[in-house]
C-alpha positions as CSV (number, residue, x, y, z in Angstrom):
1,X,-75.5,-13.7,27.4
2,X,-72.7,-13.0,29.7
3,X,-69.7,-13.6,26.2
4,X,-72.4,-11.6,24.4
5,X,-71.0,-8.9,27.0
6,X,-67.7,-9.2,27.0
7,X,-67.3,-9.8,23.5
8,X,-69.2,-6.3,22.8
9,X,-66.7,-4.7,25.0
10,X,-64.1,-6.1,23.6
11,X,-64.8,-4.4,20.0
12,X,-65.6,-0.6,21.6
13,X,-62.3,-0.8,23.3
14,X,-60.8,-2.1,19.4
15,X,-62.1,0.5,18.1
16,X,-61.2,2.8,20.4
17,X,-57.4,1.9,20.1
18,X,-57.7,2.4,16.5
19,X,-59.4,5.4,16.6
20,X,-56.8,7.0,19.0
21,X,-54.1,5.6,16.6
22,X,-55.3,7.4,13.8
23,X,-55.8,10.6,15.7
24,X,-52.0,10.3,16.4
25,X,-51.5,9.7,13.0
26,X,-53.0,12.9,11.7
27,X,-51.5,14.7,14.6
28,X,-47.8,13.5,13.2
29,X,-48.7,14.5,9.9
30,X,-50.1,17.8,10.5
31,X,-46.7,18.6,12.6
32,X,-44.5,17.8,10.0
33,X,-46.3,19.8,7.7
34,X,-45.9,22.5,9.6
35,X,-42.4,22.0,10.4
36,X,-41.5,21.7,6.8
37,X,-43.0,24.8,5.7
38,X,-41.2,26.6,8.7
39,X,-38.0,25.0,7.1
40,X,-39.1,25.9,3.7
41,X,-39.9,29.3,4.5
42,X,-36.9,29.8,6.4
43,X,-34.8,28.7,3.8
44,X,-36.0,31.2,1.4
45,X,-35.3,34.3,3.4
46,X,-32.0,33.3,3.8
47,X,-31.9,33.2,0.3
48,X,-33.4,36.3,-0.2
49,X,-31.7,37.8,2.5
50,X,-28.7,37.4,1.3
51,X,-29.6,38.5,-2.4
52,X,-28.6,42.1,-2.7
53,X,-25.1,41.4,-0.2
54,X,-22.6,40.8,-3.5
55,X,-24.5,43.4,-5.8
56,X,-22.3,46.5,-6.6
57,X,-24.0,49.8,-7.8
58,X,-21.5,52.0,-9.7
59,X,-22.3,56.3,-10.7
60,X,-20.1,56.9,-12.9
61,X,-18.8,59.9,-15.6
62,X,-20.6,58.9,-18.9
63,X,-17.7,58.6,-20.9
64,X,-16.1,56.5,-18.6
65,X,-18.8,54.0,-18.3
66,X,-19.4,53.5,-22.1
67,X,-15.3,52.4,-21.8
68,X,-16.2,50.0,-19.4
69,X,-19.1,48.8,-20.6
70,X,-17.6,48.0,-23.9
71,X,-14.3,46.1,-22.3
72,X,-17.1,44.0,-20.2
73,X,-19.2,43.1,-23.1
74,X,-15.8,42.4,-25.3
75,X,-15.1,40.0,-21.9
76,X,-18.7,38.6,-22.0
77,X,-18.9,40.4,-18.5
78,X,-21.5,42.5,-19.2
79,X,-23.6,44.1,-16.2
80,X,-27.1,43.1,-16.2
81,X,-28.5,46.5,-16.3
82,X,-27.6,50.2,-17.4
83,X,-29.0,53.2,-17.5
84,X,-28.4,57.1,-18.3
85,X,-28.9,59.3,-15.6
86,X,-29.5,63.1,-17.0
87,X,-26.7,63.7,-20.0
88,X,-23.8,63.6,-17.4
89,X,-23.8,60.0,-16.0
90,X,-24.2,56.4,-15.9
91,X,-26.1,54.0,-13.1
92,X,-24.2,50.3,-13.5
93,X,-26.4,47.6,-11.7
94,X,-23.9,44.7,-11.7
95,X,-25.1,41.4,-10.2
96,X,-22.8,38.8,-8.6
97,X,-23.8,35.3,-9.9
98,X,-25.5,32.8,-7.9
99,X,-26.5,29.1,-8.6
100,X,-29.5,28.7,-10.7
101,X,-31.5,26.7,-7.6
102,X,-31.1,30.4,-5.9
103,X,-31.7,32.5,-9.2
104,X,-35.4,29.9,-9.2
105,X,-36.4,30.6,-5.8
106,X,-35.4,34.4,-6.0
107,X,-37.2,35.1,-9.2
108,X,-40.6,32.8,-8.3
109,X,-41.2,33.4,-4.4
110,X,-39.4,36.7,-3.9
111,X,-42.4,39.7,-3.4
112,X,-42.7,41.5,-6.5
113,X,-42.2,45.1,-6.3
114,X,-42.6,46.5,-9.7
115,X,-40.3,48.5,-11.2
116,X,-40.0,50.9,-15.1
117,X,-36.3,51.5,-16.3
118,X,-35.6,51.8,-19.9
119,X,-34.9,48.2,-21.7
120,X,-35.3,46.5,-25.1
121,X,-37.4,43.8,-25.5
122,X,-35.0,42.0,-27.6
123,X,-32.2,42.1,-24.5
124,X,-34.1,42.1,-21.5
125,X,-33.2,39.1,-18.9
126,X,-36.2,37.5,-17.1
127,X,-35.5,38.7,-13.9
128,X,-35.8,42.4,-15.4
129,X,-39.2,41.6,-16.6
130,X,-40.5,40.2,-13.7
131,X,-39.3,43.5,-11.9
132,X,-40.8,45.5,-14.8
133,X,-44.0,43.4,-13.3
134,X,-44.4,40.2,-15.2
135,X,-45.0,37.0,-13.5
136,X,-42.1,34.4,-14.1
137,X,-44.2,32.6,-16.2
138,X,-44.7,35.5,-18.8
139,X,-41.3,36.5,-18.7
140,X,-40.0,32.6,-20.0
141,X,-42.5,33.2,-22.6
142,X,-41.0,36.6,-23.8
143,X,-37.6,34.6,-23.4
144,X,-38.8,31.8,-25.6
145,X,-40.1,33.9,-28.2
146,X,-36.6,35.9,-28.6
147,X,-35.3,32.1,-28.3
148,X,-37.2,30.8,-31.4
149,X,-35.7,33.6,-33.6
150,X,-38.5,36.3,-32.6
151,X,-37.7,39.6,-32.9
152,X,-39.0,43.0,-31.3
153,X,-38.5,45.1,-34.2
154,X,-40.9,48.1,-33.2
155,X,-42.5,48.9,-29.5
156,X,-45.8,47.9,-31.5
157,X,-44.3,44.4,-31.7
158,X,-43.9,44.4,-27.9
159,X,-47.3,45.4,-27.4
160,X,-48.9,42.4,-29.7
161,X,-47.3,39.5,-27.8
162,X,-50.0,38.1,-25.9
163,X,-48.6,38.1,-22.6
164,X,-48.3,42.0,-22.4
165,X,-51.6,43.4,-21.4
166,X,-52.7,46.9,-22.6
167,X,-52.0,48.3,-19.5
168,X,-48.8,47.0,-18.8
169,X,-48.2,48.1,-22.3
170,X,-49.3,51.8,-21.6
171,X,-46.8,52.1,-18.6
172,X,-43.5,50.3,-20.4
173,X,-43.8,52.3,-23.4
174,X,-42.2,55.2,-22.3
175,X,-39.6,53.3,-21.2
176,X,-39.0,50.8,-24.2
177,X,-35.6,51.5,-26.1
178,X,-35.2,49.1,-29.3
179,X,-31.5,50.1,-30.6
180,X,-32.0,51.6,-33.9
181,X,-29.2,49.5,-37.2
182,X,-27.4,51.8,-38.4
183,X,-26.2,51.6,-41.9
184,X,-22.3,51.8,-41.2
185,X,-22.0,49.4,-38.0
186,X,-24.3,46.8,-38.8
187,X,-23.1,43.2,-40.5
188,X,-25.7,40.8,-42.4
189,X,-27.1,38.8,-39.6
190,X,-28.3,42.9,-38.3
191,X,-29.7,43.8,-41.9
192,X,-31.0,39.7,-41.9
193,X,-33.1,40.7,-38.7
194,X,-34.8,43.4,-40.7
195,X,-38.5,42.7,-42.2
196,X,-38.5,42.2,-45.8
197,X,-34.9,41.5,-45.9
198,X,-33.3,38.5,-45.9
199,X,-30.1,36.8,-46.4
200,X,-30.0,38.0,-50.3
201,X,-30.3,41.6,-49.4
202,X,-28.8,41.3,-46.0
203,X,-25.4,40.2,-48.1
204,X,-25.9,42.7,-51.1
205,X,-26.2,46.1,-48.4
206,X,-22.7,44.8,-47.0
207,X,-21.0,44.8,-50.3
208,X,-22.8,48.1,-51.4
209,X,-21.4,49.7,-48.4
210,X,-18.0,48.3,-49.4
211,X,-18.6,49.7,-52.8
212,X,-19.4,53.2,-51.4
213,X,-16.5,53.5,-49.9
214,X,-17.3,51.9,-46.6
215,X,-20.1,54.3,-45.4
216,X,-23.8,55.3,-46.2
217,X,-24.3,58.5,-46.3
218,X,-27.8,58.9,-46.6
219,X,-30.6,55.7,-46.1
220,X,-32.0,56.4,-49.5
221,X,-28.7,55.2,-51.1
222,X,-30.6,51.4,-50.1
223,X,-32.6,52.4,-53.2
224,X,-29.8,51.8,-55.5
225,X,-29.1,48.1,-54.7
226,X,-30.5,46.0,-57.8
227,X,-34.3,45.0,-56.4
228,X,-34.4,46.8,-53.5
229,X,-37.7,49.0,-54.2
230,X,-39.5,51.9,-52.4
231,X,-41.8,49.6,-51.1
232,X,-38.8,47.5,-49.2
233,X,-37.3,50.5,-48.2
234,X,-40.5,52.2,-46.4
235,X,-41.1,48.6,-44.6
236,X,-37.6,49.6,-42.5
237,X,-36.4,52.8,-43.1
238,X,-37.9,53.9,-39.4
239,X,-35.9,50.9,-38.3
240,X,-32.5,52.8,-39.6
241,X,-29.9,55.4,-38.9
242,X,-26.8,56.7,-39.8
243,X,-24.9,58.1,-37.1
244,X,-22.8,61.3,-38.1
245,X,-19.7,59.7,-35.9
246,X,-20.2,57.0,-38.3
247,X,-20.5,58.0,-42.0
248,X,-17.5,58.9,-43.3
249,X,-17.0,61.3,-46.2
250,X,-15.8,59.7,-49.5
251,X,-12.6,60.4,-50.5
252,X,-13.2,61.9,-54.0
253,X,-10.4,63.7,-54.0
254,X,-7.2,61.6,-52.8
255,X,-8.4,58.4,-53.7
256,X,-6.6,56.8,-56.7
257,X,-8.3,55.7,-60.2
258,X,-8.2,52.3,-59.2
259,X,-10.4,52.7,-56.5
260,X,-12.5,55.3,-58.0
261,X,-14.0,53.4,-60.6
262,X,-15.0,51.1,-58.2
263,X,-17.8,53.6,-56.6
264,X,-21.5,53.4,-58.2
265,X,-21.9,56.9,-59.6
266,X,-18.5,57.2,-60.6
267,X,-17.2,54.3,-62.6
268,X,-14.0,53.4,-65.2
269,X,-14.6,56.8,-67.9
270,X,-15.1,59.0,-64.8
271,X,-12.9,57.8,-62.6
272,X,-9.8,58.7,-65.7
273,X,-11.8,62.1,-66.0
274,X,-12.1,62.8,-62.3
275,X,-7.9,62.4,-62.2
276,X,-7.1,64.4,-65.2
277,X,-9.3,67.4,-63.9
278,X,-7.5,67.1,-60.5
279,X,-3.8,67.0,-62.5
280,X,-4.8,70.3,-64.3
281,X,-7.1,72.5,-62.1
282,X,-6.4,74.4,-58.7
283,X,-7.4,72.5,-56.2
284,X,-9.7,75.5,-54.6
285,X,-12.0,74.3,-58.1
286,X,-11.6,70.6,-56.9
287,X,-15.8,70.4,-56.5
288,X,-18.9,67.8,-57.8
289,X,-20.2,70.7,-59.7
290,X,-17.1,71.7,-61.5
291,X,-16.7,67.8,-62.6
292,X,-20.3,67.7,-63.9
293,X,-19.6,70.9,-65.9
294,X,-16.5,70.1,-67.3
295,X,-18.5,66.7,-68.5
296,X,-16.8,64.0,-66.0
297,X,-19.9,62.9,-64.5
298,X,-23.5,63.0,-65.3
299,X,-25.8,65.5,-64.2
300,X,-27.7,62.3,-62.0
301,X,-24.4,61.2,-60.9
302,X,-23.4,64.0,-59.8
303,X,-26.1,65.0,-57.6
304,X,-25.8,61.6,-55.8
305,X,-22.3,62.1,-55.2
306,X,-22.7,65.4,-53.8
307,X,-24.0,63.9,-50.8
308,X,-21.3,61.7,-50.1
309,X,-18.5,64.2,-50.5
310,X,-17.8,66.6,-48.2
311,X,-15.0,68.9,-50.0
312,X,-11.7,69.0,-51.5
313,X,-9.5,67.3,-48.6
């Protein structure tokens, strides 16, 4: 009876060791826990302390900026974000680059204060959307939609991805600027991006321009490329410009018959015509009415040349 006893004894004070071992355990664990996530946290406000130090902000006169901005994008340079302030001048936000560990932890635990500045869709980094209030996981899928070859043609394009709710939609639309092509910068991979076009058509409104003399003057002249209907045309048309610093009058008058009969509404008879009536008429008659009533150029002709002449020169 008396082992009976002891052994008994034994056992509570086994258990009680073990018991008192675990607690020690837990109390160990729980510490380091919380000493890692006082290291962890500290470590990100140092980082996000120090995030705005290198950044430069630059107010500058508007012509001056666009030269800098176009030697920093010719450099591959190019500040992360720019915006017009009033007609005058220009706000250059350039960001000083940082390792992508720091770039991770700044974009996913930094507080999100939520921004609107103009942007395009098709441009935007992922860091501007997630100050334009996306979460980091909705701006990677913006940024692997534009990666896959998806394009933000229209703001209504924007609005149909699926990770931009209507009313984040109804707040950015003000502020979304998609870069209009226009006619006389643009090279086939530009005209390629367009919907209904291509690489066939793409290639065939490069040469046309060439053939024009190396400008559009109006968007309608897409009409005349072999195939390329009304029904193409009113698919992009809104998605077009020609910029007056851009088209270039042609140069009916100085050009010789060579390169004359290379234009669409002229060709080889009215090309010989058009330098005859210039080698025997004043040159205050030199006009696309006088050559259509002398007979150079048809009456169809002619009123499609009208528009891309500006006057004797």
């Amino acid at each position: 009876m008396e082992n009976e006893r002891r052994g008994s004894g034994d056992g509570r004070r086994g258990l009680n060791s073990s018991f008192a071992a675990g607690i020690a355990a837990l109390v160990f664990l729980v510490t380091g826990y919380q000493s890692a996530l006082f290291i962890h946290k500290a470590s990100v406000l140092k980082i996000l302390g120090d995030r705005d130090v290198p950044d430069t902000v630059f107010v500058m006169d508007k012509t001056l900026a666009e030269a800098v901005l176009a030697e920093a994008r010719a450099a591959g340079t190019e500040p992360s974000h720019a915006t017009v302030r009033g007609r005058e001048s220009v706000v250059v936000h350039k960001e000083a680059e940082r390792p992508p560990e720091t770039e991770a932890v700044r974009i996913n635990v930094a507080p999100r204060h939520v921004e609107t500045f103009r942007f395009d869709p098709n441009t935007v980094s992922q860091e501007e959307l997630v100050r334009l209030g996306f979460t980091p996981r909705q701006a990677a899928s913006i940024l692997n939609y534009r990666s896959k070859g998806g394009v933000f043609r229209r703001k209504s394009d924007f609005a149909r991805s699926y990770v931009v709710a209507d009313s984040v939609y109804e707040r950015l639309e003000p502020y979304i600027d998609i870069p209009l092509v226009d006619l006389n910068l643009a090279d086939s991979a530009d005209f390629d991006r367009l919907p209904g076009i291509g690489g066939y058509f793409a290639s065939r409104m490069v040469s046309y321009r060439r053939q024009l003399g190396g400008s559009y003057s109006y968007k309608e002249q897409l009409m005349d490329i072999y195939r390329f209907d009304r029904e193409k045309f009113d698919a992009l048309s809104d998605l077009v410009t020609i910029s007056p610093e851009n088209m270039h009058p042609y140069r009916l008058w100085t050009l010789p018959e060579d390169s004359l009969k290379l234009h669409p509404y002229i060709g080889t008879y009215a090309a010989r015509g058009i330098v005859i009536f210039r080698e025997h008429n004043p040159r205050s008659s030199w006009t696309v009415d006088a050559l259509e009533a002398a007979g150079v150029l048809k009456p169809e002709m002619a009123a499609r040349l009208e528009r891309c002449v500006a006057g004797p020169e």
